[in-house]
N, C-alpha and C positions, 0 to 999 in steps of 0.2 A: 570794121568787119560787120557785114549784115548777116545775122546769124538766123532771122527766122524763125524767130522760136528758144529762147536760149534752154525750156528746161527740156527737150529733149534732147541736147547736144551738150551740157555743161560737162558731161566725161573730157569729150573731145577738145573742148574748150581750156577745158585744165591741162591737157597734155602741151598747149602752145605754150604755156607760162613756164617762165625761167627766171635765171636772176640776170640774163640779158635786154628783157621787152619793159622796159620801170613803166607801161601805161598800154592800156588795152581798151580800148572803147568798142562795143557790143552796141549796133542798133539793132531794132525790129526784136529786143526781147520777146516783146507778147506778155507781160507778165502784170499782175497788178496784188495789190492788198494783200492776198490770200497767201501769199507766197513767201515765207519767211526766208530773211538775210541769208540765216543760217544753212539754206539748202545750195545757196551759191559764195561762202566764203571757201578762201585757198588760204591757207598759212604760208607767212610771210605777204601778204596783199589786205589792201585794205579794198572794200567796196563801198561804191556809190548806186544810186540806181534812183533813176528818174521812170516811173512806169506810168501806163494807159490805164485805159479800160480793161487789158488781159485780151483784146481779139486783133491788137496791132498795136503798133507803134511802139515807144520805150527804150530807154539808154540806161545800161551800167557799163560804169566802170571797173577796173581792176588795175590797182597802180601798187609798183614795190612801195612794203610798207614805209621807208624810209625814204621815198621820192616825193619832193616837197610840192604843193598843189594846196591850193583852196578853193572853196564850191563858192560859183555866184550864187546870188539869195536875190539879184536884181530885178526877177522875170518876170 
């Protein structure tokens, strides 16, 4: 999903999560440093987030917390 921006949309973004989707990739966050985990965790989900500069680009994830997955570290 290219969301655009995630912190002005993460309401809406939580309403897609269910215990049917185990993996949700979000590009075009927008988000960088300043922006704690904490303002985009959902219970039951773990998060990932690879972020920019804050004026484009950027990936999180959101995977059910018991859906198995490891992060490359290779880049």
């Amino acid at each position: 999903m290219n969301i655009n921006s995630v912190r002005y949309k993460f309401d809406e973004l939580k309403e897609l999560l269910d215990d049917t989707i185990n993996l949700l990739v979000v590009a075009e966050t927008k988000l960088d440093s300043t922006f704690n985990d904490n303002l985009f965790k959902v219970e039951g989900h773990k998060l990932l987030r690879r972020d920019q500069d804050g004026r484009g680009g950027g990936i999180m994830t959101l995977q059910l917390s018991d859906f198995p997955f490891s992060r490359r570290t290779d880049q």
